[in-house]
N, C-alpha and C positions, 0 to 999 in steps of 0.2 A: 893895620889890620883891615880884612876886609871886612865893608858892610853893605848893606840889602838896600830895599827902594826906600823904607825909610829913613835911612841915614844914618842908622845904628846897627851894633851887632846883633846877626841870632841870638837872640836870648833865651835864657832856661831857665835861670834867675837873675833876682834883683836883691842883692843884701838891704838890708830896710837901715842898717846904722850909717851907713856910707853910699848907698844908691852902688856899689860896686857891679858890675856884670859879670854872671858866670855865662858863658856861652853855650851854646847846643853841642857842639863840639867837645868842647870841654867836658860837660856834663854825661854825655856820653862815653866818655874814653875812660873817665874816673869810675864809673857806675859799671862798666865792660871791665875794669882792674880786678875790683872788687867783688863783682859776681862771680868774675872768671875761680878767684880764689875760694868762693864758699863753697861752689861747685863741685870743686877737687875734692868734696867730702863723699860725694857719690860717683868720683872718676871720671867725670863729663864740664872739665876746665872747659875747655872752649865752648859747647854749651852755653855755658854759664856767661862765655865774654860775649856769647853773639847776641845775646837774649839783650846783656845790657847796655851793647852795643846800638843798638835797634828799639830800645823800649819809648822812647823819647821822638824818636823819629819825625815824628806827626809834627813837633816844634816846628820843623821847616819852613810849614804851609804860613804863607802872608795871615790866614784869620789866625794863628796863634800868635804870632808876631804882632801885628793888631791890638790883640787884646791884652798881651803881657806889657806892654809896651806903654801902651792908655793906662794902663792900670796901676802902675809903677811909675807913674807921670815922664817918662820918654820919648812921650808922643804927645806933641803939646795939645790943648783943647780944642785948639783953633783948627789945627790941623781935619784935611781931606780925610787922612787916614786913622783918628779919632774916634774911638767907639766907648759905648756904657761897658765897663769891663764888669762891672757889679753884677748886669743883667743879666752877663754871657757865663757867667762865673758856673764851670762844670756841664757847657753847652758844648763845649769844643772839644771835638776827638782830634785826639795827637795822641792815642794807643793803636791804631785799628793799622795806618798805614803800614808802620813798622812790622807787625803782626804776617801782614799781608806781603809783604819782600819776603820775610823767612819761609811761609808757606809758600809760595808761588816757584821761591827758588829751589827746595828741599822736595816737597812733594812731585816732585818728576823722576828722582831719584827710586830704582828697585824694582825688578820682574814681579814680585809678589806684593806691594803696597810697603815698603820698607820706609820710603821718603816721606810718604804721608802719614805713616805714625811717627815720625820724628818730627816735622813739619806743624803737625797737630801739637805735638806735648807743646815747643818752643813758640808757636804762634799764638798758642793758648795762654801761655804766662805773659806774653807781651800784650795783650789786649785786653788784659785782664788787669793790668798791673796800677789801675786808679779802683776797680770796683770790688777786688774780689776777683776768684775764679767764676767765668759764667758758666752757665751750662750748657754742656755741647748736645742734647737732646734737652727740651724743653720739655716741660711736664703736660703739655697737649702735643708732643710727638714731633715739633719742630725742629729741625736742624740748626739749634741756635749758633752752632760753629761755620757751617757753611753759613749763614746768612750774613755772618760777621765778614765770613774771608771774601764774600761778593757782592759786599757793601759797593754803591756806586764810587766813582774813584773822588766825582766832585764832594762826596760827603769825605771822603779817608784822607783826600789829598792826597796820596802816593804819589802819582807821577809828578803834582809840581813840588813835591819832596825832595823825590830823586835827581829834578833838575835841579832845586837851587841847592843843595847837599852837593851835586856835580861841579856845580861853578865855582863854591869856595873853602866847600872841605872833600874833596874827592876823598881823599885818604880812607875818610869813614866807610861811603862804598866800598873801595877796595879791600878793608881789611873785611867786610862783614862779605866780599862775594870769595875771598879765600879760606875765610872760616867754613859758607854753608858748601861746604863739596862731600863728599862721599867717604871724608877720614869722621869726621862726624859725622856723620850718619852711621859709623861702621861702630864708633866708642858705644852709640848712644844703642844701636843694637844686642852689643856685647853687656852691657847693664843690663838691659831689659829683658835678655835671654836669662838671663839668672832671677828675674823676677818668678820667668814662667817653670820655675822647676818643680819636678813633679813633687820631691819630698823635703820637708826639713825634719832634721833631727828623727829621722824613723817613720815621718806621719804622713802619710798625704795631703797631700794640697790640694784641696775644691780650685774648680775653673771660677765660682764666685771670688776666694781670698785672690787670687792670683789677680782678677780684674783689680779688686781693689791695691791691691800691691802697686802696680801698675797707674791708677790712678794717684796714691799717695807718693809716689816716685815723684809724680809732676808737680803734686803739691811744695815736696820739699825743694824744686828745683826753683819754682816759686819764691818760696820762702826766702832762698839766693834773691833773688831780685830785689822783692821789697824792701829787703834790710839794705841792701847797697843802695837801691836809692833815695831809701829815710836817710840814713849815714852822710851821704854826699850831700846831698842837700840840707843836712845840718850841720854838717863843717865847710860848709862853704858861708852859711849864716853865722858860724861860732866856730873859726877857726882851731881857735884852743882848744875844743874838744876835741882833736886828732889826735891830739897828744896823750890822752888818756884810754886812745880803746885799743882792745887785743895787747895787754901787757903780758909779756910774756910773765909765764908761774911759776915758781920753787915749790916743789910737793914739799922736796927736804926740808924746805923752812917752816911752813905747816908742821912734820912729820916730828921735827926734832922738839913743838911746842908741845904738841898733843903728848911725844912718849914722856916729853918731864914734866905734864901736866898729870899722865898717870901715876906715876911713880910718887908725886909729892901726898897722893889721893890716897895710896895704900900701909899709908901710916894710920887711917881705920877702918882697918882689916875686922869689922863683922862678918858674921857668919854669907848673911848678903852680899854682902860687896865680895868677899871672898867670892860667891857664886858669880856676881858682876865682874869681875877681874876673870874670871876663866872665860867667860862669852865673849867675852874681850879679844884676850887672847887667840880663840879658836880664827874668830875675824880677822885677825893680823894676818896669821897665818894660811887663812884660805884665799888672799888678797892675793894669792900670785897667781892662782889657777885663773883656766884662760877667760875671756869676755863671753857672757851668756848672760842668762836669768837666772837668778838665783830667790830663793827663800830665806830668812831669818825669821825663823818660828821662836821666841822667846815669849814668858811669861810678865803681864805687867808688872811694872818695878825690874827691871830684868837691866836694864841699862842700856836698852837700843842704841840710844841718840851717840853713844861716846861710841858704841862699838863698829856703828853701822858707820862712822866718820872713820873710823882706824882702821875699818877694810877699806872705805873710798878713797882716802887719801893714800895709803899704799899699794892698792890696784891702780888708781889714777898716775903713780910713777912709777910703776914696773911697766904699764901698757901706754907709755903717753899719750896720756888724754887731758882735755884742754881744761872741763870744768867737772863740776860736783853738783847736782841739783836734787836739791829734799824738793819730794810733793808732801803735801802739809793739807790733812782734810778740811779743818778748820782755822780761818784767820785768827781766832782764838792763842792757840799756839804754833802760830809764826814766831812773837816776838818772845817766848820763851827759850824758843829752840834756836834763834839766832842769835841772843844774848848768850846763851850756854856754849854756841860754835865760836862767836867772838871771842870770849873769855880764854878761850885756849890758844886760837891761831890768831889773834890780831893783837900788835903791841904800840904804841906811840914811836911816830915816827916810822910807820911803813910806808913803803913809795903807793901804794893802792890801798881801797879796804877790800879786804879778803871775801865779804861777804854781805850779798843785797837780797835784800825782802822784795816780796814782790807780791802783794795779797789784795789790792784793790780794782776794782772796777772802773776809777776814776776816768781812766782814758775815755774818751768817747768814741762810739762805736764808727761814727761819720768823722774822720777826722780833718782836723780841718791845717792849714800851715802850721800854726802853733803847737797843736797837738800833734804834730808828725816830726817835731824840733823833740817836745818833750819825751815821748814817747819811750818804753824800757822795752831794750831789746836781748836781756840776760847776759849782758857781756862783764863778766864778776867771775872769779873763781871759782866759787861757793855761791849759789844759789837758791834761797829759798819761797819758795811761791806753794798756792794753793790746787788741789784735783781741779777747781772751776777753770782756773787759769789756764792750766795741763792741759782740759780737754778743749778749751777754747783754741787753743795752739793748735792742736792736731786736725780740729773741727769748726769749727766755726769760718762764717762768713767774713767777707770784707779783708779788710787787709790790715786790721789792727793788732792782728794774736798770732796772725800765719806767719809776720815776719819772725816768730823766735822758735820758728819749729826746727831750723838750723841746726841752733846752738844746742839743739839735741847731742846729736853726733858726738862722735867724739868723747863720749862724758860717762859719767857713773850715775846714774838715776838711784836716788833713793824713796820709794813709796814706806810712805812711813801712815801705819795702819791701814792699808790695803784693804781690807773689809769694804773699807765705807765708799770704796768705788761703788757710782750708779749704777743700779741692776742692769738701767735702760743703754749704758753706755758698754756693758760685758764684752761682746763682739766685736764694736769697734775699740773699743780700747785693746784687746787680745791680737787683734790681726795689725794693728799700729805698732805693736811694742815687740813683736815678732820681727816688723817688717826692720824698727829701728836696731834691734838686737843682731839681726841677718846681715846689715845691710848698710851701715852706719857706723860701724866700730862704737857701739852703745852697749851698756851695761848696766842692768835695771836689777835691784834688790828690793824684793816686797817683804816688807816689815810688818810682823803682826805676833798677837798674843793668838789670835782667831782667824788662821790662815784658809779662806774663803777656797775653792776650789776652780784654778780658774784654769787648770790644764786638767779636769775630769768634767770638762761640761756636757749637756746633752745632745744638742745638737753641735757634733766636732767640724761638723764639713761649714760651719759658718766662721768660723778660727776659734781655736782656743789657744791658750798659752801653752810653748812648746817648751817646756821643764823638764830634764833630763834629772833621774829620781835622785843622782848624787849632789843634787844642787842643789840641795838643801843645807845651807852652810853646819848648822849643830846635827853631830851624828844623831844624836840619843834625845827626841825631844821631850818623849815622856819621862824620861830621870829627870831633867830640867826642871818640869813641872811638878814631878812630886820632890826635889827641893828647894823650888819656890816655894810651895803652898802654904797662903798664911790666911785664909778665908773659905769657910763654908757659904754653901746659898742656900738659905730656909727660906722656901716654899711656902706663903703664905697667903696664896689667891684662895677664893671664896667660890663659891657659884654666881650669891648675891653682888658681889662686887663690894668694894671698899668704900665708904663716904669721907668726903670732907672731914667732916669732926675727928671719923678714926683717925684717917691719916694725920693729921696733924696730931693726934693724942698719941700713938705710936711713935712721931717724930718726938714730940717734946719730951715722951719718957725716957727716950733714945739718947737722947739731948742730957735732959737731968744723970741720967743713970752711969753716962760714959763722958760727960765731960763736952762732946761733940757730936755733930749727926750732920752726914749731907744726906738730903734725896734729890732726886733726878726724876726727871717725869717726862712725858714724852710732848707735851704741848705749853706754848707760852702760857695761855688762860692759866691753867693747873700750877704752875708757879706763880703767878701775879696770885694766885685765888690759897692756896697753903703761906703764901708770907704775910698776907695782911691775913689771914687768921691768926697765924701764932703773933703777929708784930700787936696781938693785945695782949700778952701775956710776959714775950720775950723785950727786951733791953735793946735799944737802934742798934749800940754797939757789938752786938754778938748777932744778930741777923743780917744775913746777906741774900741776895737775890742774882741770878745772871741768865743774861739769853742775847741773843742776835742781834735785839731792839737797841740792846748798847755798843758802841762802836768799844774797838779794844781797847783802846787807852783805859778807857773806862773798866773794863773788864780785870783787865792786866794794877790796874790800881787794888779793885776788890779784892784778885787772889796776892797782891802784896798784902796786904790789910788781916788776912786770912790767914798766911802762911806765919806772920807775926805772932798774929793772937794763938793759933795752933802749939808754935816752937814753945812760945812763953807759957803755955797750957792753959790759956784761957778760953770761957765758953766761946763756941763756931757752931750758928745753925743756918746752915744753906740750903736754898732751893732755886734748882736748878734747872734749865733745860737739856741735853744730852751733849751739848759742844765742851763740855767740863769732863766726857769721857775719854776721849781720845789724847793720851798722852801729855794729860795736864800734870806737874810734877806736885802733888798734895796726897797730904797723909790724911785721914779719916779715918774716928777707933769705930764707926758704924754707918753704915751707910742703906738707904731705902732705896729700893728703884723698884720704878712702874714696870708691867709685866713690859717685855718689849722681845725682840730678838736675840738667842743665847747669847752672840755675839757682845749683843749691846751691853748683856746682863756681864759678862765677861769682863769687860773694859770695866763697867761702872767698879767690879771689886778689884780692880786694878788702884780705886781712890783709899782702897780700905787696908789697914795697916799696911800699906806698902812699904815701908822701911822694917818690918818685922817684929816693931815695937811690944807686940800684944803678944800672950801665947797663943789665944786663937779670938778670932772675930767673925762678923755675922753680915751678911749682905741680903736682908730682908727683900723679897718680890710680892709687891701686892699687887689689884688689878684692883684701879677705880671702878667704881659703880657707874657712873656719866663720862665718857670720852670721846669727844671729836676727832676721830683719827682717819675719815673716810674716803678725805685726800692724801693722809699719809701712808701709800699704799706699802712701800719698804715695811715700816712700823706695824701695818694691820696684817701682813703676810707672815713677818716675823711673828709677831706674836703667837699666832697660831701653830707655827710651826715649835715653835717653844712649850706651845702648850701639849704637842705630841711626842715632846721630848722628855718633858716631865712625866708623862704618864709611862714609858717605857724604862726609864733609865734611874736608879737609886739618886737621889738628890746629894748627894756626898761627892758623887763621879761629875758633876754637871761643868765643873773645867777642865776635865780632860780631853786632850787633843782629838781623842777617839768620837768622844763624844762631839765636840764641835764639828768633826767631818759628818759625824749621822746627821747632825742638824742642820750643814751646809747640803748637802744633800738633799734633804726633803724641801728646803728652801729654794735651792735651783732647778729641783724639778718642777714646783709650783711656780716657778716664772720663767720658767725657760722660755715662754714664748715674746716677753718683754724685753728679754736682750739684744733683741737688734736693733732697738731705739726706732719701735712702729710711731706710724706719725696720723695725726689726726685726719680724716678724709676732708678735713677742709682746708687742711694745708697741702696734702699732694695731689686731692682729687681724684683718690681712689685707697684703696687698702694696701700701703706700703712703707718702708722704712728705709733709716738711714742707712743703712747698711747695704741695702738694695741700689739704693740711686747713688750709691759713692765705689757700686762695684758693676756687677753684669745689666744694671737698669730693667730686668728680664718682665717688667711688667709697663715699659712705656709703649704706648702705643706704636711708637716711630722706632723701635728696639732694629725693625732690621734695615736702617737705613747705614750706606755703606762710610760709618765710619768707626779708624779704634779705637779710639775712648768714647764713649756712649754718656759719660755720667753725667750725673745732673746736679752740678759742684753747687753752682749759687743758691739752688734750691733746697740742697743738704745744708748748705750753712746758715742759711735764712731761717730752716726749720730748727734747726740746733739752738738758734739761738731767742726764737720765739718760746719756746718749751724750757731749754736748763737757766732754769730760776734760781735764783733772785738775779735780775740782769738791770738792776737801776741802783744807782751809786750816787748817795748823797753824804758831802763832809754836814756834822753835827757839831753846834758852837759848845763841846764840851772843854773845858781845861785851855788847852791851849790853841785849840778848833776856834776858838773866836778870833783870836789873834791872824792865824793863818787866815780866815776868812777873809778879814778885811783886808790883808797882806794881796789876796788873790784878785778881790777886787780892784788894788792900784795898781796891778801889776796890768792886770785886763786892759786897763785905759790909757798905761802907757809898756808896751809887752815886753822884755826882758826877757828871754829865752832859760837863761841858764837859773835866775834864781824861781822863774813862774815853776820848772823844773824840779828845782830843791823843794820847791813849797807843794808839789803835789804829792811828791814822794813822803814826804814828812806828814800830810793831811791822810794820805792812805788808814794812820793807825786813829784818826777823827772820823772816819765811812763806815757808811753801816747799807749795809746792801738790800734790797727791800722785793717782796715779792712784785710782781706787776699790778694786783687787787690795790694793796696798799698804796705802793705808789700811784694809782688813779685816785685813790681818794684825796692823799697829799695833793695833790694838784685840784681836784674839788675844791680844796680847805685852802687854796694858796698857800700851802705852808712850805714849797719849796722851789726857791727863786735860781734862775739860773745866774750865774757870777758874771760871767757876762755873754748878751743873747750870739749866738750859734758856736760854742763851744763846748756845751754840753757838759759842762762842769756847774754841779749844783748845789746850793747850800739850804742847811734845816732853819728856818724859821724859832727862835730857845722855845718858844711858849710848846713846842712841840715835842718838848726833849724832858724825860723827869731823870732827876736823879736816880732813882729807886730802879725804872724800868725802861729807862733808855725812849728810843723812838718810839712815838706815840700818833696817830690819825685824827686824836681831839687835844685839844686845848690841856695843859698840866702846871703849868708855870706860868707865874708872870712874864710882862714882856721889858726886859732890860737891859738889852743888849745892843742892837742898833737895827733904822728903820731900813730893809734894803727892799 
């Protein structure tokens, strides 16, 4: 083989088990395989091969070879050509070169600027492909794209690229100067012409959605890349893993569990389930109509989860599509909802499992080798992750979330409670799930009791959701709901407001009188502050407490504990905070909730006889006296809006469908100006949103500088990801969290790819996700140590953790566990 002036090969990697060499060559042609194929989801294959043909390029130049070389001990110490690889570590561009071939070749191409919007999309993901997308106008009006593409050549290296690539892998040149010619350039037009069409589905299209259209085009083609060369580069480290990704699927063998899962289920045939077996059904049956967006408007207790799996999985084999992904608002109920999918598709002894959770933070955002080995990139059947994770995929900075925007495609999207999408994220989520639904062979069902309004918005020319009114899977939703209905809501706010003592005397009576009693309250304080009031009066064993502060293991233990004591009809008095409304499977004969949003109020008697147990039962709404809710602006908008919903509408009617549209209504016109995810003036340095700087930029200074994509990628994701909080992830040494701790710590010292891997995944349901306030204080208090330093995985300190109430800021427990 041939080798360079050091005496070794190009290198791209170095396997750390066996010092093995992957070449530059190599790594490129693998990563050009693989892109080429992701690609083919948006019809732009070759695209896709030249991008990753080219992404790597920069390897060529003597300082990357230098440094990979020293650092991987290939280059002995002694040696002339010996350098601190430590120092350089993320000094060395080996993106820009690559970058700058594609553009230089493509951009010549076109009477009208043809070659240079092609040229820009494929140059932009290649120079991008360590940091993120950058921004091709800077937020003071710089051309950050041209400054890139005429970087000095001694900083890019291109040209001694292109020679030493000429002297001993020509091939690579050649195949990337027969890619970039004018047959690509002509595919990658004929995409992008379909971006710019004037209507879907009847509506028009803003010149704004189109920008962004346009912009997320390039994301996804991004998203190709990243994933191919995380993939390559961790089977070239862990071989064995090639063996297990992209298995191909049997819907049928799913298909044939689920229908003899339902048939063994309707031996009891209650009045309910009777109503849950026809919702069922309807879902079977509207599985063959074509790929779009759809609605499933159902009442809680209504049986979503089984029904909305029985249209995915027989849409997913009539339209072959690859995967099935639940969004899941709260990590709460991830592992309910994946234990319930397990149970039916997955049996002992399948060549795969069917289905993978995916609800942690854990990743770190700067990833580092280890963390780009570990890394989940959705490649499972069945899918279930959380809206943070969702929108991080579509939105976010960096390159840790964008590589799974991909595995969109292809698949059946299930939103499961839909509501509790972010006000601030309305627009951009609207014109993303449009683009993926048009654009993607994607197929998205929004699931809800409280079907929010997200194709009647106010302002339309910013995207709304394009819902065509048959798409609504259940004909007849108000029959549905009135028979459902197994709960009245009495109305029981004050002027004065409710105190402490009442509310808990209310509860206890609730409590004494019926056996059981949850309330819900809209703030941690407010539960920490009603459980030790009643915990003087009520038994350890019948009081529970839950909120965010406990990671879910913890969680998931209480409502086993719960569901126990419930079945067995023993006393259950919980207080809660509102992540126990969303699609938690528990029955409660009475239930309290703080005044909050109808919606909210909705969900909550969703807990209250939902198996039908009772002939009729009571979903109490008080409004505390003292509430800090002035950051919780969702919660303080809702409320009000609730409070004008009460005063117009018979409190008997207050879950009817009818009624939650007047109430989503007054609600989205009071924030309709917050939907575009506006951002702070100290983050864009002037008055502007994401929505703007991810589509026409129409407020950058440098807006008419002659290029076509204007956006300001890195800037929107940096901003996304400073603002949608909780964005700090720490495993907690609950249960079996301690164990994995120190598991993660030996692994840190000596690295292990595949089990460091098992063990983050498995610590996921040990994480509890923290606002940014808290976590500065945590870091005040030292109470949370990184496992090991720049990897960005971090663990809770016990003395910091109570049983009762999870993550804590001061001291709660002794310390017993180990010194780290």
């Amino acid at each position: 083989m041939i080798k360079n002036q050091a005496n070794t090969l190009y290198t791209a990697h170095v396997r750390s088990s066996d010092k093995a060499i992957q070449t530059v060559a190599e790594h490129l042609q693998e990563v050009a395989a693989i892109t080429k194929k992701l690609a083919a989801k948006i019809n732009v294959p070759e695209a896709g091969e030249l991008i990753g043909l080219l992404h790597d390029f920069g390897k060529y130049s003597k300082s990357f070879q230098d440094y990979i070389q020293s650092g991987t001990g290939l280059i002995d110490s002694d040696s002339e050509d010996f350098v601190n690889a430590g120092a350089l570590k993320g000094k060395i561009d080996h993106s820009t070169a690559g970058a700058q071939w594609v553009w230089q070749a493509l951009s010549k191409y076109g009477k009208n600027g043809e070659g240079k919007l092609c040229g820009q999309i494929l140059a932009l993901c290649i120079a991008s492909h360590h940091s993120g997308l950058i921004d091709c106008l800077t937020q003071d009006g710089i051309n950050g794209f041209g400054k890139r593409m005429d970087k000095e050549d001694e900083k890019s290296n291109l040209s001694e690229c292109k020679q030493n690539a000429g002297e001993i892998d020509a091939d690579i040149l050649e195949q990337a100067r027969k890619l970039a010619d004018k047959p690509l350039m002509l595919a990658m037009l004929k995409q992008i012409s379909l971006l710019r069409q004037k209507e879907q589905h009847g509506q028009t299209i803003s010149e704004a959605v189109k920008h962004f259209y346009i912009g997320f085009w390039t994301r996804f083609l991004f998203s190709c890349l990243i994933d191919a060369d995380r993939i390559n580069s961790a089977d070239f480290e862990i071989p064995k893993n090639a063996a297990y990704r992209n298995k191909a699927v049997s819907w049928d063998i799913a298909i044939n569990r689920l229908e003899l899962f339902l048939t063994e289920q309707q031996v009891n045939n209650t009045p309910i389930n009777a109503i849950r077996n026809t919702i069922s059904d309807i879902c079977k049956d509207r599985a063959q109509d074509a790929q779009g967006i759809y609605t499933l408007t159902v009442p809680t207790g209504g049986g979503k989860t089984y029904a909305s799996l029985r249209y995915a999985l027989h849409h997913a084999k009539i339209h072959g599509l690859e995967r099935i992904i639940y969004i899941i608002p709260y990590t709460s109920i991830i592992e309910q909802n994946a234990d319930a999918i397990r149970k039916v598709v997955e049996q002992e002894g399948d060549e795969y499992p069917w289905v993978l959770e995916h609800h942690s933070n854990l990743e770190p955002e700067n990833q580092t080798w280890h963390s780009k080995l570990a890394a989940e990139n959705w490649d499972a059947p069945i899918v279930l992750t959380t809206m943070v994770q969702f929108l991080e995929t579509l939105f976010s900075g960096g390159t840790r979330g964008v590589r799974r925007l991909h595995q969109l495609a292809n698949s059946v999207i299930i939103f499961d409670e839909i509501q509790t999408l972010p006000i601030n994220c309305t627009h951009l989520f609207c014109n993303a799930l449009n683009f993926l639904s048009a654009y993607t062979k994607t197929t998205a069902v929004l699931c809800t009791a409280t079907q929010p309004l997200l194709d009647q918005l106010k302002a339309q020319e910013k995207g709304q959701l394009l819902i065509p009114k048959e798409n609504e899977l259940i004909a007849d939703v108000r029959q549905l709901f009135d028979q459902l209905k197994r709960v009245e809501i009495s109305n029981k706010t004050k002027a004065e407001g409710w105190s402490l003592d009442e509310i808990a005397t209310l509860a206890l009576s609730e409590y004494d009188g019926k056996g059981n009693c949850l309330v819900i309250v809209n703030t941690k304080a407010w539960a920490q502050a009603l459980y030790m009031q009643c915990s003087k009066t009520v038994d350890a064993d019948s009081l529970f407490h839950l909120s965010t502060n406990q990671c879910s293991a913890h969680r998931n233990e209480l409502f086993h504990r719960m569901r126990e004591r419930l079945d067995a009809k023993l006393p259950v008095l919980c207080f809660s905070t509102q992540l126990i409304e969303a699609g938690v499977d528990i029955d409660f004969s009475s239930v309290i909730r703080f005044l909050a949003g109808l919606d909210s109020i909705a969900q909550a008697a969703g807990r209250c006889n939902r198996n039908g147990r009772l002939e009729t039962a009571i979903v109490h709404v008080v409004n505390p006296a003292k509430e800090t809710i002035d950051q919780l602006i969702d919660i303080k908008v809702g409320r009000e809006r609730t409070k004008r919903v009460f005063s117009e509408v018979d409190g008997k009617a207050l879950l009817d469908p009818e009624v939650m549209a007047l109430y989503f209504k007054y609600y989205f016109y009071e924030r309709a100006e917050d939907m575009t995810y506006k951002l702070d003036a100290k983050i864009a340095g002037r008055d502007d949103s994401l929505l703007n700087l991810l589509s026409e930029n129409s407020k950058n200074i440098g807006r008419n500088t002659p290029l076509d994509l204007k956006q300001s990628f890195m800037t929107a994701g940096n901003a996304f990801k400073a603002i949608d909080a909780p964005t700090y992830s720490v495993i907690v040494p609950y249960g079996q969290g301690k164990e994995l701790i120190i598991e993660l710590c030996g692994l840190a010292k000596k690295f292990e790819a595949a089990r460091y891997y098992v063990c983050l995944k498995q610590a996921q349901k040990f994480s509890v996700n923290v606002f940014p306030n808290v976590w500065r204080k945590l870091l005040d208090q030292q109470a949370v140590i990184e496992i090991h330093p720049g990897e960005g995985v971090y663990c809770l300190d016990e003395r910091y953790y109570s049983k009762e109430f999870g993550l804590s800021t001061e001291v709660v427990s002794k310390f017993d566990f180990l010194d780290l």
